[in-house]
GUDO-45124 format. One line per field, with one value per residue: residue in one letter; x, y, z of N, C-alpha, C, O in turn. Coordinates in steps of 0.2 Angstrom, whole numbers, plus 5000, padded with zeros to 4 digits. Layout:
REM GUDO-45124
type	c(A/...)
n_c1	c(X/...)
n_c2	c(Y/...)
n_c3	c(Z/...)
ca_c1	c(X/...)
ca_c2	c(Y/...)
ca_c3	c(Z/...)
c_c1	c(X/...)
c_c2	c(Y/...)
c_c3	c(Z/...)
o_c1	c(X/...)
o_c2	c(Y/...)
o_c3	c(Z/...)
This chain:
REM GUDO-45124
type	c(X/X/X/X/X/X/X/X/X/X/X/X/X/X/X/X/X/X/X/X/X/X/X/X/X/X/X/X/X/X/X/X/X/X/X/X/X/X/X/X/X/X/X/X/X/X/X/X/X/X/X/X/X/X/X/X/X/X/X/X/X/X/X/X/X/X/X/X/X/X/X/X/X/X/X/X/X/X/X/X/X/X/X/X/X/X/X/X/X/X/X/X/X/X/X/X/X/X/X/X/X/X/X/X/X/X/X/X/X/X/X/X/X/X/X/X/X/X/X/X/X/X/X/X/X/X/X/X/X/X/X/X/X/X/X/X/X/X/X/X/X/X/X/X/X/X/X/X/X/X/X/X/X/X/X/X/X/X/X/X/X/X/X/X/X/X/X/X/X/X/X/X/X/X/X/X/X/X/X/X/X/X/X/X/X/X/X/X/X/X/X/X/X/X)
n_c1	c(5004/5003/5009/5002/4989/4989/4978/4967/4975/4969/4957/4964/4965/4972/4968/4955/4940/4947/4944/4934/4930/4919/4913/4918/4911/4918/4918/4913/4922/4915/4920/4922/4922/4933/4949/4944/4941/4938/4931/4941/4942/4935/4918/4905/4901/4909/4920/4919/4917/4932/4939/4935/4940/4954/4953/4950/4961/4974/4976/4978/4992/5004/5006/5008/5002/4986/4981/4971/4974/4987/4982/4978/4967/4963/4975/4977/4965/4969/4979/4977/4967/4974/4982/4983/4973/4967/4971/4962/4949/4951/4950/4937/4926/4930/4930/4915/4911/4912/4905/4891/4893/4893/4882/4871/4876/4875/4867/4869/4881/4897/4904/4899/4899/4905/4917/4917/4909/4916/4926/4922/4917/4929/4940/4938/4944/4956/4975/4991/5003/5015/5029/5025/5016/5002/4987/4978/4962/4948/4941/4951/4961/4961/4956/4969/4978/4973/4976/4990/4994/4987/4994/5007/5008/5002/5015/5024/5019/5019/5013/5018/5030/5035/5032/5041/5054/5053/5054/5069/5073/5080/5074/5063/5065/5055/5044/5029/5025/5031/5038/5030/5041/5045/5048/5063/5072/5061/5052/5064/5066/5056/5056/5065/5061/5054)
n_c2	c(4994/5011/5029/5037/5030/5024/5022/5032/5039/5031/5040/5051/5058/5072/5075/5074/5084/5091/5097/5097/5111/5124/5138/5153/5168/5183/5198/5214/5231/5248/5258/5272/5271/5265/5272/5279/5291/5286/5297/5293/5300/5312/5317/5316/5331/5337/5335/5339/5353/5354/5353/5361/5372/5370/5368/5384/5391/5386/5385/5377/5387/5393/5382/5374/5360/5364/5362/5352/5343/5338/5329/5334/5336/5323/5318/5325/5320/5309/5312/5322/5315/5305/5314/5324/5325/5340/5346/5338/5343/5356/5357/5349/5356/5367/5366/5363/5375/5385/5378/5382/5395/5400/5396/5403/5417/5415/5406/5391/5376/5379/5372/5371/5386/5398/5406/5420/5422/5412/5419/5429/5424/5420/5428/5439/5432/5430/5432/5440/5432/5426/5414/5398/5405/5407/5417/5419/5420/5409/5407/5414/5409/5394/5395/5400/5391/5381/5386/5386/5374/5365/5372/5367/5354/5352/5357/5348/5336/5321/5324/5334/5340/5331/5336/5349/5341/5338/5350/5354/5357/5353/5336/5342/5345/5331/5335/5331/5320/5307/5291/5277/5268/5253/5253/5249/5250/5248/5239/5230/5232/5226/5215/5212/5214/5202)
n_c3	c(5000/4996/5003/4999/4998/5011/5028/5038/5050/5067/5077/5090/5105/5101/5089/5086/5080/5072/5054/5056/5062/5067/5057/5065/5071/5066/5077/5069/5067/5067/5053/5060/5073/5076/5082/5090/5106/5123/5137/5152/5165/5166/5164/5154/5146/5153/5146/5135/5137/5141/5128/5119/5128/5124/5108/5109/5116/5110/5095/5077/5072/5061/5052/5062/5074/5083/5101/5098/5088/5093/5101/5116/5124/5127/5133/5144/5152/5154/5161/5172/5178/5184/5194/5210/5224/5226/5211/5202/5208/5205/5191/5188/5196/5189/5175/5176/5180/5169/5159/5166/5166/5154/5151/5156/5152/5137/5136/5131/5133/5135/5130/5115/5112/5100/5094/5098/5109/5118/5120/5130/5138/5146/5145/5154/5163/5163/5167/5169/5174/5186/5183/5191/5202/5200/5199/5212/5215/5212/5200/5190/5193/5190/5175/5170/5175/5167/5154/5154/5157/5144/5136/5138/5139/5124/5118/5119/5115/5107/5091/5090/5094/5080/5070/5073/5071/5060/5052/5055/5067/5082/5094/5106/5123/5134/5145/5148/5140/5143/5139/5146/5156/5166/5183/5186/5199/5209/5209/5211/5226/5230/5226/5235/5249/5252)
ca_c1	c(5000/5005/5009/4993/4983/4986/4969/4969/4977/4963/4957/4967/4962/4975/4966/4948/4937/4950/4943/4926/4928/4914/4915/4918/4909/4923/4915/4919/4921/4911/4927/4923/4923/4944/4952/4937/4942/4931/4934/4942/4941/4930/4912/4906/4901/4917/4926/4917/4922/4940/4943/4933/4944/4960/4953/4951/4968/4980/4971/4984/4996/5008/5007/5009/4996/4987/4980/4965/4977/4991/4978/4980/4961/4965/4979/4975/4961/4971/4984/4973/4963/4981/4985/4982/4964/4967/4970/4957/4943/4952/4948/4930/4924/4931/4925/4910/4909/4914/4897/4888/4894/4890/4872/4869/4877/4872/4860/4874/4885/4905/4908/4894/4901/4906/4922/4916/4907/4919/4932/4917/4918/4937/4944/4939/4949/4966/4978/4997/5006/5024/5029/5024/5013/4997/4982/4973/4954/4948/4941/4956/4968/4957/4956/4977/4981/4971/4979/4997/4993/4985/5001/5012/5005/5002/5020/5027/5017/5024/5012/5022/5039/5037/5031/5048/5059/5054/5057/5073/5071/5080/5071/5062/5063/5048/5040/5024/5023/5037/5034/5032/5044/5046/5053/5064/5073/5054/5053/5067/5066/5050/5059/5072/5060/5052)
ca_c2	c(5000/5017/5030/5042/5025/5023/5024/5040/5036/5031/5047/5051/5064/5079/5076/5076/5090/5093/5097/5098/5117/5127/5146/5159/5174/5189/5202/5221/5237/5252/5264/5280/5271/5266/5278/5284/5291/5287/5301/5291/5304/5318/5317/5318/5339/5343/5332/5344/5359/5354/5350/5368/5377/5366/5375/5391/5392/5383/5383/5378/5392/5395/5377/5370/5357/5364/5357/5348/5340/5337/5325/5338/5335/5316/5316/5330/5319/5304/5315/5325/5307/5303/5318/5325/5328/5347/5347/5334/5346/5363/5354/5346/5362/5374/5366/5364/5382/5388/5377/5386/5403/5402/5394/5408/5422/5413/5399/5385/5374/5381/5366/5373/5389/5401/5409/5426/5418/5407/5424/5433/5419/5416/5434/5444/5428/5429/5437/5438/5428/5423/5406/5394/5410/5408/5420/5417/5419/5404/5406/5415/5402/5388/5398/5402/5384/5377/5386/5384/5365/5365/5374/5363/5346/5352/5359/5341/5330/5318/5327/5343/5337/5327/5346/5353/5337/5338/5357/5354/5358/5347/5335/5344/5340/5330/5335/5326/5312/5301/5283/5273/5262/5250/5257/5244/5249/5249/5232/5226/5231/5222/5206/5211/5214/5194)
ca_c3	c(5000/4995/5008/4997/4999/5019/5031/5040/5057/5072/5079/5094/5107/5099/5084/5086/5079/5066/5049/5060/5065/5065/5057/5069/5069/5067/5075/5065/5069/5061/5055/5062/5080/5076/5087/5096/5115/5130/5142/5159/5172/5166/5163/5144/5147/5154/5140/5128/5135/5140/5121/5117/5129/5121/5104/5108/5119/5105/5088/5075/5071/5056/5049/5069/5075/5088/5105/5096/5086/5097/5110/5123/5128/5129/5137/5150/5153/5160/5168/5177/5182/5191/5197/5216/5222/5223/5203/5202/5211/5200/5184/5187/5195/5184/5169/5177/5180/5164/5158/5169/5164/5147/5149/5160/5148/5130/5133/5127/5137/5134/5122/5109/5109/5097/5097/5103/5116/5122/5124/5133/5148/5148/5146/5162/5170/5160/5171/5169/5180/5186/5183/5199/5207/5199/5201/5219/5214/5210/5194/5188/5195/5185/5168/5169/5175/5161/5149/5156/5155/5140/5132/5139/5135/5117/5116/5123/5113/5100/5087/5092/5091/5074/5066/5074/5068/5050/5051/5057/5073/5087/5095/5112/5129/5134/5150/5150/5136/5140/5138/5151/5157/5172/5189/5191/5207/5215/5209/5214/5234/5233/5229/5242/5254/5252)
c_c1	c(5005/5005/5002/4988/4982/4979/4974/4970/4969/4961/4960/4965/4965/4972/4958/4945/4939/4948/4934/4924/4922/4915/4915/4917/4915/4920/4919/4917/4918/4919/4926/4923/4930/4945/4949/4940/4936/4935/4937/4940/4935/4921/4911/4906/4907/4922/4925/4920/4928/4941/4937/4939/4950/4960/4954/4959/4973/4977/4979/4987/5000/5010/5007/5002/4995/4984/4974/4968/4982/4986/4979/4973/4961/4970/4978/4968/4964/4975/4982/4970/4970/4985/4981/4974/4963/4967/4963/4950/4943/4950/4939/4927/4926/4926/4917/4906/4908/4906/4892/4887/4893/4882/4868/4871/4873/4866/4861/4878/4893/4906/4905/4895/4903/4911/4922/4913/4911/4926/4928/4918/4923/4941/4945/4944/4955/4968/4985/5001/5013/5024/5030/5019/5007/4990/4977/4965/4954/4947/4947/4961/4966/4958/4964/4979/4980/4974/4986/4998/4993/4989/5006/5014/5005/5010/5025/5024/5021/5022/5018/5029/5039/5036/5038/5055/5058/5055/5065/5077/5078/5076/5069/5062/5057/5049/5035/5024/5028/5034/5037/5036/5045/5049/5058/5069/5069/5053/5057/5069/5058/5052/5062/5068/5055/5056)
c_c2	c(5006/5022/5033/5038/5020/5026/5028/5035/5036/5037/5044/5057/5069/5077/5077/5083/5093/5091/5097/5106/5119/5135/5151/5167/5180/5195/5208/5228/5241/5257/5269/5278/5269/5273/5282/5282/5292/5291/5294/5293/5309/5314/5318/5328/5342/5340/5339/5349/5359/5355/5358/5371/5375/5371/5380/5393/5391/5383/5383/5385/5392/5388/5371/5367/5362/5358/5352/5342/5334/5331/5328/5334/5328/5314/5320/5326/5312/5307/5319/5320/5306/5309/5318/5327/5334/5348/5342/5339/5353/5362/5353/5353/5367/5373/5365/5371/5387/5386/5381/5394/5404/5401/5399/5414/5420/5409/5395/5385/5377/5377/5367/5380/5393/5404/5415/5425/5416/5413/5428/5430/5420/5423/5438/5438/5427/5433/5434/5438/5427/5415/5403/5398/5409/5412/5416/5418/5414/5401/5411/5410/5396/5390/5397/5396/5378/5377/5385/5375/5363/5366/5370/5356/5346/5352/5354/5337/5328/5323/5333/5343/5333/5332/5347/5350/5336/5344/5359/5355/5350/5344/5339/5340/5340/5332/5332/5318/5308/5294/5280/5266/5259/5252/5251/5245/5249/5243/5227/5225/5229/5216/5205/5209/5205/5189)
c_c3	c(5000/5002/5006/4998/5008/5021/5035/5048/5062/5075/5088/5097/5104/5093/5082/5085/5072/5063/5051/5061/5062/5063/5061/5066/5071/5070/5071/5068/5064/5061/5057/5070/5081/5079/5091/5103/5119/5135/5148/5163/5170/5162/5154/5143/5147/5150/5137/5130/5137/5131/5118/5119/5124/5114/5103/5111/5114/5098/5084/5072/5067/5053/5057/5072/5081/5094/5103/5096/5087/5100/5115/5128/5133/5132/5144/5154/5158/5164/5173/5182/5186/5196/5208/5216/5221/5214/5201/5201/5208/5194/5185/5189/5192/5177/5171/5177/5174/5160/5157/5168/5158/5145/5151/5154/5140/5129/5129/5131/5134/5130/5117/5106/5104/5099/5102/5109/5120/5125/5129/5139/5149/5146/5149/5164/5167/5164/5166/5176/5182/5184/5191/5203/5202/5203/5207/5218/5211/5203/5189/5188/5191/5179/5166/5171/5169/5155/5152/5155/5147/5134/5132/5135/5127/5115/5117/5121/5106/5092/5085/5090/5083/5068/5067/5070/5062/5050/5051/5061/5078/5091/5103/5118/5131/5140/5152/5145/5135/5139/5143/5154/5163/5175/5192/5198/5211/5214/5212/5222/5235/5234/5234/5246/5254/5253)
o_c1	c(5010/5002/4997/4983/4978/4976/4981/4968/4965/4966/4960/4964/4961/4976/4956/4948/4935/4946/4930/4918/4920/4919/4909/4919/4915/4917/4925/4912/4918/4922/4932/4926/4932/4942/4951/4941/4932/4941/4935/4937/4930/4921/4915/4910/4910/4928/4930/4924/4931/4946/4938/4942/4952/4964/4958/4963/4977/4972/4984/4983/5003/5016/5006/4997/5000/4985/4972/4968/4983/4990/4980/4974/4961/4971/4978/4967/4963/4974/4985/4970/4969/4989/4979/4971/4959/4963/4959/4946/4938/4946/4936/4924/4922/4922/4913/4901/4904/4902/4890/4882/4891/4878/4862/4866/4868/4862/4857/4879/4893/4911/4908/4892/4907/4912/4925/4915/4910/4928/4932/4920/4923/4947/4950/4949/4960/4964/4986/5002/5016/5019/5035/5017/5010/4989/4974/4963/4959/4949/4946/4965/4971/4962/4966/4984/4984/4975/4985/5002/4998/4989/5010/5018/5008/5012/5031/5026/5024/5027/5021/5032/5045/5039/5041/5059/5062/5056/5067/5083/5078/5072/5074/5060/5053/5054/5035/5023/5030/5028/5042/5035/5046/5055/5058/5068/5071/5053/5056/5071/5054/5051/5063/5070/5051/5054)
o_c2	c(5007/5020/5033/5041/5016/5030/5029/5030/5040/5041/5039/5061/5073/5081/5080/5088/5097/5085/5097/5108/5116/5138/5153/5170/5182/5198/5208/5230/5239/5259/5272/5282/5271/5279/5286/5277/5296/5289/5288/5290/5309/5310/5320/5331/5347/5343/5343/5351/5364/5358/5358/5374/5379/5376/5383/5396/5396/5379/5386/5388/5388/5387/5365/5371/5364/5352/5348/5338/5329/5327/5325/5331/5327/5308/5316/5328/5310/5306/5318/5320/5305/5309/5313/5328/5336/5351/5346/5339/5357/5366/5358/5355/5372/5376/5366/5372/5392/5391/5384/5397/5409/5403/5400/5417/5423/5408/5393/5390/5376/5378/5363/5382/5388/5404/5415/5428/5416/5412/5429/5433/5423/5423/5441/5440/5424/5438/5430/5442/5427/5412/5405/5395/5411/5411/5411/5415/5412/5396/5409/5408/5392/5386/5394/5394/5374/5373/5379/5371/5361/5363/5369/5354/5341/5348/5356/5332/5332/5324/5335/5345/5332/5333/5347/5353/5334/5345/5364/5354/5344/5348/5339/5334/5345/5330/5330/5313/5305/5293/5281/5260/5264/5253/5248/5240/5248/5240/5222/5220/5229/5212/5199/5203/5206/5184)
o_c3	c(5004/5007/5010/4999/5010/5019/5035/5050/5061/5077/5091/5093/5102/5090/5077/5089/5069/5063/5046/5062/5057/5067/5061/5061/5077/5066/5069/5072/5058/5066/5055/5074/5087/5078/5095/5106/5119/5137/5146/5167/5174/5157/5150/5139/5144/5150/5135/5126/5134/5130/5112/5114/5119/5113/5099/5108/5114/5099/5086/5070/5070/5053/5057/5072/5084/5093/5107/5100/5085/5103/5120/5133/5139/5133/5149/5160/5164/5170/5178/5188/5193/5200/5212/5211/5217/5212/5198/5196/5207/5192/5182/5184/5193/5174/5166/5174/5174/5158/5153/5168/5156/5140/5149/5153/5139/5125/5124/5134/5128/5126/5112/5101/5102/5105/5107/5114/5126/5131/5134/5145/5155/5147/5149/5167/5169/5165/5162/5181/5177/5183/5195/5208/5197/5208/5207/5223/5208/5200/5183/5184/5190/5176/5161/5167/5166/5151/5153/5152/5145/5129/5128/5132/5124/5111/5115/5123/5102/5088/5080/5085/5081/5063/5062/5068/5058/5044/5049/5061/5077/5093/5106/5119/5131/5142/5158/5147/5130/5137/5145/5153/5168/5172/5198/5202/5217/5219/5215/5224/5240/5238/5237/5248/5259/5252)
């Protein structure tokens, strides 16, 4: 007997089912939900108007992404979620506040505003400030943190830098968007201490 004319071996448990499967349903995704961010820390309101203020604060400028573009909103959103509860409670009521003050001046939440609207709220509270001294009223010291932040994150995102690196630019130093890498000295006095 040939070997093409041998019987098929006995089934054997690692064989069973083979050539039995059944179709698996793939599920799929719709493509406008690829890349889609779910807020983590802020509410969907105060996403919105975070990523309004983010526009009006940075809007792109002479070819340069701004903070739409950059992720600021989405990043600001995790970094804020890990931050201290003081920043935590500056962010959630501020933008809360900002809401509030536009629906009371325009009769529109601050993430539906219009440019001129959106300066009307946020322009009594811009101060200039030192660096580290921010304005002591509260809704001042919110408005001027946000944008200080807001500027930073943008100015420190990979978008930000891959604009400066193809201009010719040196690459900048990162202050918020490093990559995260394992602490290992903190790991390792965990083994120790075992």
């Amino acid at each position: 007997m040939s070997a093409a004319e041998a019987p098929a071996p006995a089934p054997v448990p690692w064989t069973l089912g083979i050539g039995q499967l059944e179709s698996v349903a793939i599920p799929t995704t719709e493509p406008q939900a690829v890349g889609q961010f779910d807020a983590v820390f802020f509410r969907a309101e105060q996403m919105a108007t975070l990523r309004r203020l983010c526009s009006v604060m940075l809007p792109p400028i002479a070819g340069r992404p701004g903070a739409l573009e950059c992720g600021t909103p989405e990043f600001l959103d995790v970094f804020i979620g890990e931050s201290d509860e003081d920043i935590r409670q500056l962010y959630q009521t501020g933008l809360d506040w900002l809401s509030a003050e536009s629906m009371k001046a325009f009769g529109v939440v601050f993430g539906k505003t219009s440019d001129g609207q959106a300066d009307g709220v946020l322009r009594p509270w811009l101060r200039t400030w030192m660096a580290d001294h921010l304005p002591t009223e509260p809704r001042a010291h919110f408005v001027n943190a946000v944008h200080a932040d807001i500027r930073l994150a943008t100015l420190n995102s990979p978008a930000w830098d891959r604009i400066l690196t193809s201009d010719g630019h040196p690459p900048a130093e990162k202050l918020y968007w490093l990559p995260i890498e394992p602490d290992v000295f903190h790991f390792d006095v965990k083994q120790r201490a075992r």
